[in-house]
Backbone as XML, in Angstrom:
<?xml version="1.0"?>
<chain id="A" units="angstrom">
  <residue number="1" name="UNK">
    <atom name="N" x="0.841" y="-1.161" z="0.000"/>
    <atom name="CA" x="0.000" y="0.000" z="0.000"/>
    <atom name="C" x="0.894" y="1.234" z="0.000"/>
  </residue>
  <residue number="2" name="UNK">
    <atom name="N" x="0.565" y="2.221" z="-1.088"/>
    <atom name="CA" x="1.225" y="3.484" z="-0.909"/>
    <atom name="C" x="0.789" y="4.611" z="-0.363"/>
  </residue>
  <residue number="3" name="UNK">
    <atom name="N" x="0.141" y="4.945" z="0.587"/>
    <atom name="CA" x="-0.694" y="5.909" z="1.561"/>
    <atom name="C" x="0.457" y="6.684" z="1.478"/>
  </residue>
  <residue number="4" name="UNK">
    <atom name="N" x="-0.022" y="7.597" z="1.332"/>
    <atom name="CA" x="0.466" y="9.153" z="1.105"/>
    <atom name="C" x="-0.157" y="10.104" z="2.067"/>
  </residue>
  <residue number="5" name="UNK">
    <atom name="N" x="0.785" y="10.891" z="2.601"/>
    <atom name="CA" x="0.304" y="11.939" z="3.938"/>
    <atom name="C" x="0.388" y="13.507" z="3.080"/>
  </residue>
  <residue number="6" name="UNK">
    <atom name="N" x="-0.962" y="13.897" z="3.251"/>
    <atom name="CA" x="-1.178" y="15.317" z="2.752"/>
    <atom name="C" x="-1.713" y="16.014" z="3.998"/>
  </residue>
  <residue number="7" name="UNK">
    <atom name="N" x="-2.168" y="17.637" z="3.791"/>
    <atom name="CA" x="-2.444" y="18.772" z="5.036"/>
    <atom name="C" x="-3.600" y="17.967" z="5.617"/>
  </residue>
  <residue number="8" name="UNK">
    <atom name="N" x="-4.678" y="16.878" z="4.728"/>
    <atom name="CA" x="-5.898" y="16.727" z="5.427"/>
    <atom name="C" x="-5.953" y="15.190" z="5.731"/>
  </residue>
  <residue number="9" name="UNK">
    <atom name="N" x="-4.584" y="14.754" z="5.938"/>
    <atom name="CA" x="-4.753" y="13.403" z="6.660"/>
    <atom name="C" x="-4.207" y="12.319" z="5.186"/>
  </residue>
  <residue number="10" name="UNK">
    <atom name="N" x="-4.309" y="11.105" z="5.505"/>
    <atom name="CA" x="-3.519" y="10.198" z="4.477"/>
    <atom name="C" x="-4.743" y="10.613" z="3.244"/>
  </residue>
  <residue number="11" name="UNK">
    <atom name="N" x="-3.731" y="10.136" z="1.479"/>
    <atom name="CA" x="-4.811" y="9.808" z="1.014"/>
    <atom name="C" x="-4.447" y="8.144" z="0.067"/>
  </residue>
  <residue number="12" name="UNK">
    <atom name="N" x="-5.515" y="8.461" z="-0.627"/>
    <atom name="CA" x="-4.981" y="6.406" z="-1.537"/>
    <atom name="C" x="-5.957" y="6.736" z="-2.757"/>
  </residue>
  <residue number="13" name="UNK">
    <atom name="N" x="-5.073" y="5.573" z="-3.289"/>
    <atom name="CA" x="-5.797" y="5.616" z="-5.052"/>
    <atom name="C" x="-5.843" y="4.351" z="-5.070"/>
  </residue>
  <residue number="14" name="UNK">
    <atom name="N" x="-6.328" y="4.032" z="-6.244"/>
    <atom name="CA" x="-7.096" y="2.247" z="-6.657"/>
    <atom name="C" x="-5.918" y="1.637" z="-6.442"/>
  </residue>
  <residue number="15" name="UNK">
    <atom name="N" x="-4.445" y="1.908" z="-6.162"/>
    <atom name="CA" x="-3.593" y="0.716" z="-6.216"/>
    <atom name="C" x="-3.954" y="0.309" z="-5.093"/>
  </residue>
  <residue number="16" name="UNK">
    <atom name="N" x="-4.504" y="0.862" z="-4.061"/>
    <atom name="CA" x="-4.464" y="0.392" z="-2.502"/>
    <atom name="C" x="-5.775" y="0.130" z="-2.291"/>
  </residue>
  <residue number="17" name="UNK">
    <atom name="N" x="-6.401" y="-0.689" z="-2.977"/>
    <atom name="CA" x="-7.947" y="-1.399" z="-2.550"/>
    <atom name="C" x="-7.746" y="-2.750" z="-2.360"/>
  </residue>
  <residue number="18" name="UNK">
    <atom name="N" x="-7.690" y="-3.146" z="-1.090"/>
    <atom name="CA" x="-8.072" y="-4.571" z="-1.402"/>
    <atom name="C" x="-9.468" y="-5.052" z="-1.116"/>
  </residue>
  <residue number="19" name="UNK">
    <atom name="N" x="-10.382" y="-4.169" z="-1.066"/>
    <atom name="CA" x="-11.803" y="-4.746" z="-1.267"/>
    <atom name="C" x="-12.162" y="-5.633" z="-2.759"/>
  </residue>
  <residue number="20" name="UNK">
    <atom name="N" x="-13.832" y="-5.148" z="-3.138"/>
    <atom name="CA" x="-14.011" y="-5.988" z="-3.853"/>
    <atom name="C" x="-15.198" y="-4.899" z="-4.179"/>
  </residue>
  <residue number="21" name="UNK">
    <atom name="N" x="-15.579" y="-4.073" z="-5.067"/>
    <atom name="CA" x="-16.807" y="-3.340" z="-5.131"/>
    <atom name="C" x="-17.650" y="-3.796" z="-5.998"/>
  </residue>
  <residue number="22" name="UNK">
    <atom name="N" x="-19.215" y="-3.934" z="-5.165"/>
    <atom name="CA" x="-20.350" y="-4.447" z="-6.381"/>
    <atom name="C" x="-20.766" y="-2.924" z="-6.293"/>
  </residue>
  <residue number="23" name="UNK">
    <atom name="N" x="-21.260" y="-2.665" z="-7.608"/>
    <atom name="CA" x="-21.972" y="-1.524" z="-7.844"/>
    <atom name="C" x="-23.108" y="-1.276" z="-8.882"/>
  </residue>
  <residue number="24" name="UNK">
    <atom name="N" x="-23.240" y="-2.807" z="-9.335"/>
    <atom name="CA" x="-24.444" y="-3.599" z="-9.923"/>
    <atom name="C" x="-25.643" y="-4.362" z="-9.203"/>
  </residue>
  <residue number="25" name="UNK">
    <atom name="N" x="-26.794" y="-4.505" z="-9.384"/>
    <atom name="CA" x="-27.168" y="-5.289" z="-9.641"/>
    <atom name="C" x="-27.067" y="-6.883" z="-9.772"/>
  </residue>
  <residue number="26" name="UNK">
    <atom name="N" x="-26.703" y="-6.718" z="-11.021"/>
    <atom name="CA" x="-26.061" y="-7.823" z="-11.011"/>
    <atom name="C" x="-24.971" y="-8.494" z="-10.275"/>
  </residue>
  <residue number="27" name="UNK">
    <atom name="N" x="-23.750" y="-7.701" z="-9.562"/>
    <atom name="CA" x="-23.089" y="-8.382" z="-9.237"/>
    <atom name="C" x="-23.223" y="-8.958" z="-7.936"/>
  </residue>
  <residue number="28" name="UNK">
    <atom name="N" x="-24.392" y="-7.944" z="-7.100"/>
    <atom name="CA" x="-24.883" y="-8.144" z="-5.933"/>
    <atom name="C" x="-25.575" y="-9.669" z="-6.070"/>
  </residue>
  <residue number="29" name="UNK">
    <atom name="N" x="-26.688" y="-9.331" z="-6.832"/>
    <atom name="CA" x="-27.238" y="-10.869" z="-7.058"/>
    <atom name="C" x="-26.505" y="-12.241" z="-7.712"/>
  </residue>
  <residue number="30" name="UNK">
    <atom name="N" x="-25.369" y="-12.556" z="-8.084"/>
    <atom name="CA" x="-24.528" y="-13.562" z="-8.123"/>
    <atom name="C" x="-23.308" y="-13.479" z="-7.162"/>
  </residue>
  <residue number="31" name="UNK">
    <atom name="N" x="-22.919" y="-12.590" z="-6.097"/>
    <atom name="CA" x="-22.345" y="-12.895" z="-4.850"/>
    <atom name="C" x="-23.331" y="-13.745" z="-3.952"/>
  </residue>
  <residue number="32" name="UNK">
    <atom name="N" x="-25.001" y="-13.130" z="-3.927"/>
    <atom name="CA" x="-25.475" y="-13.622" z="-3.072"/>
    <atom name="C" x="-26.204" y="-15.033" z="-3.386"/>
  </residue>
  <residue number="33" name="UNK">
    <atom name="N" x="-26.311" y="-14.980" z="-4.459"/>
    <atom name="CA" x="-26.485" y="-16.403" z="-4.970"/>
    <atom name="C" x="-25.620" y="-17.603" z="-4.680"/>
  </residue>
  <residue number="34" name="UNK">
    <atom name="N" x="-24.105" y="-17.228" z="-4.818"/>
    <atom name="CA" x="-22.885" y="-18.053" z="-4.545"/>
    <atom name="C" x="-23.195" y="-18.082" z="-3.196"/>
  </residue>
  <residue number="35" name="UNK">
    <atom name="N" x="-22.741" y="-17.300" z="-2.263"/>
    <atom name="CA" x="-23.435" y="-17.091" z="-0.601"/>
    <atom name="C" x="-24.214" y="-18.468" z="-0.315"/>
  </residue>
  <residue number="36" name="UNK">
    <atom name="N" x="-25.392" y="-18.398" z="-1.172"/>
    <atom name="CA" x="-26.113" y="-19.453" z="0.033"/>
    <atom name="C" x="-26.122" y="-20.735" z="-1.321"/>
  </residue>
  <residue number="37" name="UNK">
    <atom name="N" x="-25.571" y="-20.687" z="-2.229"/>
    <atom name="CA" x="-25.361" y="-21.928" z="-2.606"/>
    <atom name="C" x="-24.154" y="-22.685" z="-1.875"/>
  </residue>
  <residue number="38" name="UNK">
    <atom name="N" x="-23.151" y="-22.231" z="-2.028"/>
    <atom name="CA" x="-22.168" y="-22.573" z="-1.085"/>
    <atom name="C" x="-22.315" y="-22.804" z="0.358"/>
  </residue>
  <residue number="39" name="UNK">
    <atom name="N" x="-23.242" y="-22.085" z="0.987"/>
    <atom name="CA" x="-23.708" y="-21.626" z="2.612"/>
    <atom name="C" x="-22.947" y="-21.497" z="3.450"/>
  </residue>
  <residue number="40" name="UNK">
    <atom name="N" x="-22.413" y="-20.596" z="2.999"/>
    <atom name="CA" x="-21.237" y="-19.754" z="3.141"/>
    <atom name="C" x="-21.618" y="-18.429" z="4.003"/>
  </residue>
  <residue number="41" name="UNK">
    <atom name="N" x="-21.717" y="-18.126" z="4.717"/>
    <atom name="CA" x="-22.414" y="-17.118" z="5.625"/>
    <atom name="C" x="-22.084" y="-15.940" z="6.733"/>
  </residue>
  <residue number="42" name="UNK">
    <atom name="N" x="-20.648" y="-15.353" z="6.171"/>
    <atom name="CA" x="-20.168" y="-14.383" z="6.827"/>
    <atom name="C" x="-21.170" y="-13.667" z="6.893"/>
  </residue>
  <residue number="43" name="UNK">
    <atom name="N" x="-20.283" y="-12.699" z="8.079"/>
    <atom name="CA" x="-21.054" y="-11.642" z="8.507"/>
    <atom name="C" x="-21.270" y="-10.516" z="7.805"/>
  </residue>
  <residue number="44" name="UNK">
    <atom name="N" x="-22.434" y="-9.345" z="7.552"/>
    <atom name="CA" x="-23.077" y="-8.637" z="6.816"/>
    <atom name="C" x="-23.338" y="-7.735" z="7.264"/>
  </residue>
  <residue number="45" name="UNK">
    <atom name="N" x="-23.490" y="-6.326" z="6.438"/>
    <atom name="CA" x="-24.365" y="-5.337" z="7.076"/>
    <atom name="C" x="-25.060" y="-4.858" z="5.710"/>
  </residue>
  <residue number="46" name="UNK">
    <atom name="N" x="-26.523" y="-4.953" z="5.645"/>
    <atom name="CA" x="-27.177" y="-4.038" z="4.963"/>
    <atom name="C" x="-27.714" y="-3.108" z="5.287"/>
  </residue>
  <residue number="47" name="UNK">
    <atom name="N" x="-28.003" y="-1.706" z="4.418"/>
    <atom name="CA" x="-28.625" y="-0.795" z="4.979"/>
    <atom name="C" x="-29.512" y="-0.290" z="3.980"/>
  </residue>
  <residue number="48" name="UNK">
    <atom name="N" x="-30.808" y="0.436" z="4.007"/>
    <atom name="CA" x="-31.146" y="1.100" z="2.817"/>
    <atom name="C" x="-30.885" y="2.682" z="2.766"/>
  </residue>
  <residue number="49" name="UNK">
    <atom name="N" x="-30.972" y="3.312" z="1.860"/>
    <atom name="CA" x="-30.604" y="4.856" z="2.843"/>
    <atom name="C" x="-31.713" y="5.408" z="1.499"/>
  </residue>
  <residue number="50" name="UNK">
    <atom name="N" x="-31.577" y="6.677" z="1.526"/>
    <atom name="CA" x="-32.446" y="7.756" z="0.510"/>
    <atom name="C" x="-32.053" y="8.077" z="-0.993"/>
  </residue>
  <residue number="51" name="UNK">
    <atom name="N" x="-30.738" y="7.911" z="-0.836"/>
    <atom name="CA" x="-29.860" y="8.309" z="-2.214"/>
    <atom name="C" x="-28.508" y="8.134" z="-2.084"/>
  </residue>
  <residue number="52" name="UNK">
    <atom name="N" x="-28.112" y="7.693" z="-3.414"/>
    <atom name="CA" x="-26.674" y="6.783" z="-3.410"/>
    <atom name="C" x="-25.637" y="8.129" z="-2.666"/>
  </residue>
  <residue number="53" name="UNK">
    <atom name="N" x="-25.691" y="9.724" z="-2.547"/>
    <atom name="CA" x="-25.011" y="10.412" z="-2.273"/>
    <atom name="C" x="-24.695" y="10.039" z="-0.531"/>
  </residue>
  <residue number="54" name="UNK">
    <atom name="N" x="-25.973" y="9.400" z="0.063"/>
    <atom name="CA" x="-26.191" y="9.397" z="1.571"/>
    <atom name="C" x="-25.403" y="7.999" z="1.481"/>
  </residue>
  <residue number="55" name="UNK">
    <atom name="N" x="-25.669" y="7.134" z="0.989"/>
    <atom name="CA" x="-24.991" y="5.827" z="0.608"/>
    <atom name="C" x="-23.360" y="5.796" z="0.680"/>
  </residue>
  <residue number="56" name="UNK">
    <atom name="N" x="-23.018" y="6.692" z="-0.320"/>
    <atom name="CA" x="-21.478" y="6.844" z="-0.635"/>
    <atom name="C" x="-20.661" y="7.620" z="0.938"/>
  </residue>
  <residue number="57" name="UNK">
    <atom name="N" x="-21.728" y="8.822" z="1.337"/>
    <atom name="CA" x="-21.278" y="9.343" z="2.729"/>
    <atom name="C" x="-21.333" y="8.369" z="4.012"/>
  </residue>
  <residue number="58" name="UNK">
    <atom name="N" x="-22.278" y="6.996" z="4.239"/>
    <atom name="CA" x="-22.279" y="6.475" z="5.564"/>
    <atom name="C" x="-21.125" y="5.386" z="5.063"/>
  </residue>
  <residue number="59" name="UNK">
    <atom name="N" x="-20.660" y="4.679" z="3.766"/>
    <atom name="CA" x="-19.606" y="3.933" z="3.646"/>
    <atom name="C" x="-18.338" y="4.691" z="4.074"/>
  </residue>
  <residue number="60" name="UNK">
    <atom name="N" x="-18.476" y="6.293" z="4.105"/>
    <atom name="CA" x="-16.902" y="6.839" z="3.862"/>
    <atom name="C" x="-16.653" y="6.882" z="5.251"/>
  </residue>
  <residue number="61" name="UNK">
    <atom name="N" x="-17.714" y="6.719" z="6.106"/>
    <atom name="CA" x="-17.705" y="6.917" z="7.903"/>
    <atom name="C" x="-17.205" y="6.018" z="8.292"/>
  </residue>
  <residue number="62" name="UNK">
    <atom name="N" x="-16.411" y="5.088" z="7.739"/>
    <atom name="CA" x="-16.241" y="3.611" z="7.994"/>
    <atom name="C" x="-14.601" y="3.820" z="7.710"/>
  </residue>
  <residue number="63" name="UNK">
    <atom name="N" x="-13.700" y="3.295" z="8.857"/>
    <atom name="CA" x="-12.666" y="3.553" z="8.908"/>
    <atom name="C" x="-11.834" y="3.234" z="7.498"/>
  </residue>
  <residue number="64" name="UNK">
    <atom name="N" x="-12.042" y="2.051" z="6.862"/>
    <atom name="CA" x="-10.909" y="1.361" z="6.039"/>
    <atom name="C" x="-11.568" y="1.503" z="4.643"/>
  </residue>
  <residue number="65" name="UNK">
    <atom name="N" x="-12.562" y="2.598" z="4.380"/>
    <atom name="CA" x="-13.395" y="2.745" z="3.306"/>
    <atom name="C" x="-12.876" y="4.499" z="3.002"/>
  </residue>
  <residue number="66" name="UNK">
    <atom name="N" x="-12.692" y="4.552" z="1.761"/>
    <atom name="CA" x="-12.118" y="5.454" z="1.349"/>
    <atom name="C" x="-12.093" y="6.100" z="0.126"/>
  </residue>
  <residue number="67" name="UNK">
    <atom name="N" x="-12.404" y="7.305" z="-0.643"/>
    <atom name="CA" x="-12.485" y="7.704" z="-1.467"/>
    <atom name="C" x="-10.875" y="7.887" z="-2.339"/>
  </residue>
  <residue number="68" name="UNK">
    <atom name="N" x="-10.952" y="7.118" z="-3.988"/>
    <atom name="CA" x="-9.373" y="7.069" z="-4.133"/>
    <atom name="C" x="-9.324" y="8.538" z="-4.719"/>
  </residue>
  <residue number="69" name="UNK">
    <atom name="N" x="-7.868" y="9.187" z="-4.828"/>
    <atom name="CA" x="-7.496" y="10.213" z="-5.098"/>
    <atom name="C" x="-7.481" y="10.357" z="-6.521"/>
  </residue>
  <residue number="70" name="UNK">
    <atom name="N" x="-7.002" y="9.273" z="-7.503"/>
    <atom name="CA" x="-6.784" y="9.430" z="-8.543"/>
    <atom name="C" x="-7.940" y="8.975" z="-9.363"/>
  </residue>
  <residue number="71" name="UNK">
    <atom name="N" x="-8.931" y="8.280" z="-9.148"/>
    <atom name="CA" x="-10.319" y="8.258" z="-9.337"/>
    <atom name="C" x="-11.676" y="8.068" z="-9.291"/>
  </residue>
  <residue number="72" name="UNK">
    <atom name="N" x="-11.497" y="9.183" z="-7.714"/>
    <atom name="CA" x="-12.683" y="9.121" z="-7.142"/>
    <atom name="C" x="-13.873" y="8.348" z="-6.977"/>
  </residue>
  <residue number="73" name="UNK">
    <atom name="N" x="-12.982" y="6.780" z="-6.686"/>
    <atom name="CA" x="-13.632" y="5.354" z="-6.605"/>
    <atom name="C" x="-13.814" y="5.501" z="-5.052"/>
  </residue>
  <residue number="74" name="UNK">
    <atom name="N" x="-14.630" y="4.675" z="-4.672"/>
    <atom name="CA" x="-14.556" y="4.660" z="-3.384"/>
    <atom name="C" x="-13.679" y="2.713" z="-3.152"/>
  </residue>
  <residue number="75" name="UNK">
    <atom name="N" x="-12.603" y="2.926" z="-2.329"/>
    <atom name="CA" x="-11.532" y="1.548" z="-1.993"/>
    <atom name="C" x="-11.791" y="1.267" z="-0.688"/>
  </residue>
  <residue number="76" name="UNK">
    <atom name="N" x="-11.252" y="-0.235" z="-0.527"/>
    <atom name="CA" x="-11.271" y="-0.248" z="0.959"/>
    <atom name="C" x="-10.023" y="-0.722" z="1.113"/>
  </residue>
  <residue number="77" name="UNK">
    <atom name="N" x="-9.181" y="-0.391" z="2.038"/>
    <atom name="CA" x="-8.128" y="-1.258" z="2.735"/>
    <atom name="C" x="-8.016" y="-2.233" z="3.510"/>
  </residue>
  <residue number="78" name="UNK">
    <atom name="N" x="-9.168" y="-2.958" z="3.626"/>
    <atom name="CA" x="-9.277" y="-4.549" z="4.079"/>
    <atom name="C" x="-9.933" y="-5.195" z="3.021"/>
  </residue>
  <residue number="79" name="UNK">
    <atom name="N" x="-10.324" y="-6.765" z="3.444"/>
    <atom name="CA" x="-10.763" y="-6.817" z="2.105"/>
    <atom name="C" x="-12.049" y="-7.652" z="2.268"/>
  </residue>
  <residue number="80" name="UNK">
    <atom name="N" x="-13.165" y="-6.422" z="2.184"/>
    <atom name="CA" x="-13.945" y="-6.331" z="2.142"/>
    <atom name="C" x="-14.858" y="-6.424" z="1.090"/>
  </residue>
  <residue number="81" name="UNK">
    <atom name="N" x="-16.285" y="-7.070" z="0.786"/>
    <atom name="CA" x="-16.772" y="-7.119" z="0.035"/>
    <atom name="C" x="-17.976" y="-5.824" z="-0.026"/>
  </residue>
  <residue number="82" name="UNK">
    <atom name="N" x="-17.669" y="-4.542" z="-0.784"/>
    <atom name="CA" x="-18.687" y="-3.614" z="0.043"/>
    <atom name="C" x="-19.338" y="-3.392" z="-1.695"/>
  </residue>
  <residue number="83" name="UNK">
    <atom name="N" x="-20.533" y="-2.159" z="-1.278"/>
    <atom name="CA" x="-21.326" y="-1.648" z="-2.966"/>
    <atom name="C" x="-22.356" y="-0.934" z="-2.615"/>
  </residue>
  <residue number="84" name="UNK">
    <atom name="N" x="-22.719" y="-0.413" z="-3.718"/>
    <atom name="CA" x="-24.207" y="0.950" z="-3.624"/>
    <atom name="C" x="-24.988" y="0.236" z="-4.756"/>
  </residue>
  <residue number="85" name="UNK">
    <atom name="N" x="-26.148" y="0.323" z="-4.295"/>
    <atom name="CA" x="-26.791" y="-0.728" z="-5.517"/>
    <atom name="C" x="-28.106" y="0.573" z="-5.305"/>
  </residue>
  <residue number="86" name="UNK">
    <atom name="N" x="-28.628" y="1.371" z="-6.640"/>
    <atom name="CA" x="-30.000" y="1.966" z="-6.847"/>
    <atom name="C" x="-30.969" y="0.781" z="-6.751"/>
  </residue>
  <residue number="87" name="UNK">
    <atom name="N" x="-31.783" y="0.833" z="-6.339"/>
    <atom name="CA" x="-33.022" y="0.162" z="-6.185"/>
    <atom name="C" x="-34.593" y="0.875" z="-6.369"/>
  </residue>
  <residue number="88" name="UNK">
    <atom name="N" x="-35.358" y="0.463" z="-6.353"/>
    <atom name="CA" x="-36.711" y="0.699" z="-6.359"/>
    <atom name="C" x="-37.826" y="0.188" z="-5.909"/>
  </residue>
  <residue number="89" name="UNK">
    <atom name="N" x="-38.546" y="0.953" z="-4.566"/>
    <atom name="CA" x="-39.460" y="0.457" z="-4.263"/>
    <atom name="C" x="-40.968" y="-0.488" z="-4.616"/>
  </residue>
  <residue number="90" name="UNK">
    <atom name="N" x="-41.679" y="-0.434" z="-4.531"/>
    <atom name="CA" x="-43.182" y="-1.110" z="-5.039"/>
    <atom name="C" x="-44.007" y="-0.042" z="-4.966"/>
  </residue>
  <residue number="91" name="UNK">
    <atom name="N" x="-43.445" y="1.370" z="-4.958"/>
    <atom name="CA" x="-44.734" y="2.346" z="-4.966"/>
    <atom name="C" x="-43.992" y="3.490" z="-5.373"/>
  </residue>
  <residue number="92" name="UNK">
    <atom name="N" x="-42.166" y="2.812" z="-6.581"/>
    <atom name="CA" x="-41.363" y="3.171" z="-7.187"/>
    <atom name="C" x="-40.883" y="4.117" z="-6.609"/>
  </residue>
  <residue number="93" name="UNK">
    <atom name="N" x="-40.312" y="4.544" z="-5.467"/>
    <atom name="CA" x="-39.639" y="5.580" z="-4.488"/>
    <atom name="C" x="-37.913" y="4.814" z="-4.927"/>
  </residue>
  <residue number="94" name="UNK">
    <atom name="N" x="-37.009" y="5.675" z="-5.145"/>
    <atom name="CA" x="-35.696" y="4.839" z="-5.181"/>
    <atom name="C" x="-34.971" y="4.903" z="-3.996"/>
  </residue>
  <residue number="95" name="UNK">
    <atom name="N" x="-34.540" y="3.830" z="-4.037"/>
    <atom name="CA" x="-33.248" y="3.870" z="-2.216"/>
    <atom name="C" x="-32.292" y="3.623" z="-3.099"/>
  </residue>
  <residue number="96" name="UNK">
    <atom name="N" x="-31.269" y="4.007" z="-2.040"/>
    <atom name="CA" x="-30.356" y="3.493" z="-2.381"/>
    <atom name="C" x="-29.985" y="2.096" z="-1.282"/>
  </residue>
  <residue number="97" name="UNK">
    <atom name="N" x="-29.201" y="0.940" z="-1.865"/>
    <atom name="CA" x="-28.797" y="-0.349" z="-0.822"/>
    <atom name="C" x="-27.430" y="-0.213" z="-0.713"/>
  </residue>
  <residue number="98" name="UNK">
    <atom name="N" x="-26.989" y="-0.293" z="0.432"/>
    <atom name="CA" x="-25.423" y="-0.463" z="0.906"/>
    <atom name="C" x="-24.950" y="-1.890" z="2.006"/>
  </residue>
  <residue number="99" name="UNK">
    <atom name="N" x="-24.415" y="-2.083" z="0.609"/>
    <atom name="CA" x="-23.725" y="-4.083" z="1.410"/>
    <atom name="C" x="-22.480" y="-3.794" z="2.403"/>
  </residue>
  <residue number="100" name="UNK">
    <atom name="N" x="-21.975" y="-4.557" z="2.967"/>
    <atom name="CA" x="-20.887" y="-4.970" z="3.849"/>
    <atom name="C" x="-20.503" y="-6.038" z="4.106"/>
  </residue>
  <residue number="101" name="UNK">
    <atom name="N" x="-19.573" y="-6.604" z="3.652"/>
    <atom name="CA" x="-19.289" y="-8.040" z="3.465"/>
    <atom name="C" x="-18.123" y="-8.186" z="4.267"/>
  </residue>
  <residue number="102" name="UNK">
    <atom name="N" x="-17.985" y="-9.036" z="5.072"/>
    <atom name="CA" x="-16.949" y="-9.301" z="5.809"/>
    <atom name="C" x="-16.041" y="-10.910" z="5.352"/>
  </residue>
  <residue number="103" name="UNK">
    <atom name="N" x="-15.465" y="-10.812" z="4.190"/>
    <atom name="CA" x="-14.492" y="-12.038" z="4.090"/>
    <atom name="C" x="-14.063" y="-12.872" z="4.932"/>
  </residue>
  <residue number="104" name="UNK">
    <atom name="N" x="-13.611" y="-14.028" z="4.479"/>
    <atom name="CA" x="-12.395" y="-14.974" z="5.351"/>
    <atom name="C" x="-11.154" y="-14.511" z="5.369"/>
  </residue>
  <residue number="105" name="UNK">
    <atom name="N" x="-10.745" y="-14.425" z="4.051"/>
    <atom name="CA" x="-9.857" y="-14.126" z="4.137"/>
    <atom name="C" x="-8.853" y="-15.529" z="4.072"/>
  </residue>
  <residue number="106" name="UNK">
    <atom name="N" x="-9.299" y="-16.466" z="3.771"/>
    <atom name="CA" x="-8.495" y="-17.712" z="3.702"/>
    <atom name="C" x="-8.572" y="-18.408" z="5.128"/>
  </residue>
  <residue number="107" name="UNK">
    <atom name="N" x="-8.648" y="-17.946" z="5.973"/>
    <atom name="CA" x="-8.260" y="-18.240" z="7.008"/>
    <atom name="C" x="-9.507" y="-19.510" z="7.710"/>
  </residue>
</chain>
């Protein structure tokens, strides 16, 4: 990891992600498919929030989650399975969904 110290604290770019970002749809629904085909069942956090902007702000509150410098991806430095997925209600209101995936890690 190359963390770099600037006036407003470290910053990082995509070389230093070792997460894993869904930001589909789709990719949400074939992690979670694998999940319980496998039954495989780490620990999780979902949330729904109002809009992917509120979405992108409660992931950045999260210590090892981080906006990269060089293109304004959001990375994590563990390796985490995290994502913002638009959605739509049944009376078509949009949320936004925010995953949290907690790996093995091999271990």
């Amino acid at each position: 990891m190359t963390v770099k110290e600037s006036a407003n604290g470290p910053t990082y770019t995509d070389r230093d992600n070792a997460g894993t970002m869904q930001n589909t749809c789709d990719q949400a629904i074939t992690y979670w498919s694998m999940r319980n085909m496998l039954q495989k069942f780490d620990p999780f956090v979902l949330h729904f929030l109002s809009n992917e902007t509120a979405a992108r702000k409660a992931l950045l509150e999260i210590d090892c989650l981080h906006e990269s410098t060089d293109r304004g991806t959001l990375i994590c430095t563990e390796p985490l399975v995290f994502g913002i997925t638009k959605l739509k209600t049944r009376n078509m209101k949009q949320l936004s969904q925010v995953r949290i995936f907690r790996t093995n890690c091999g271990k």
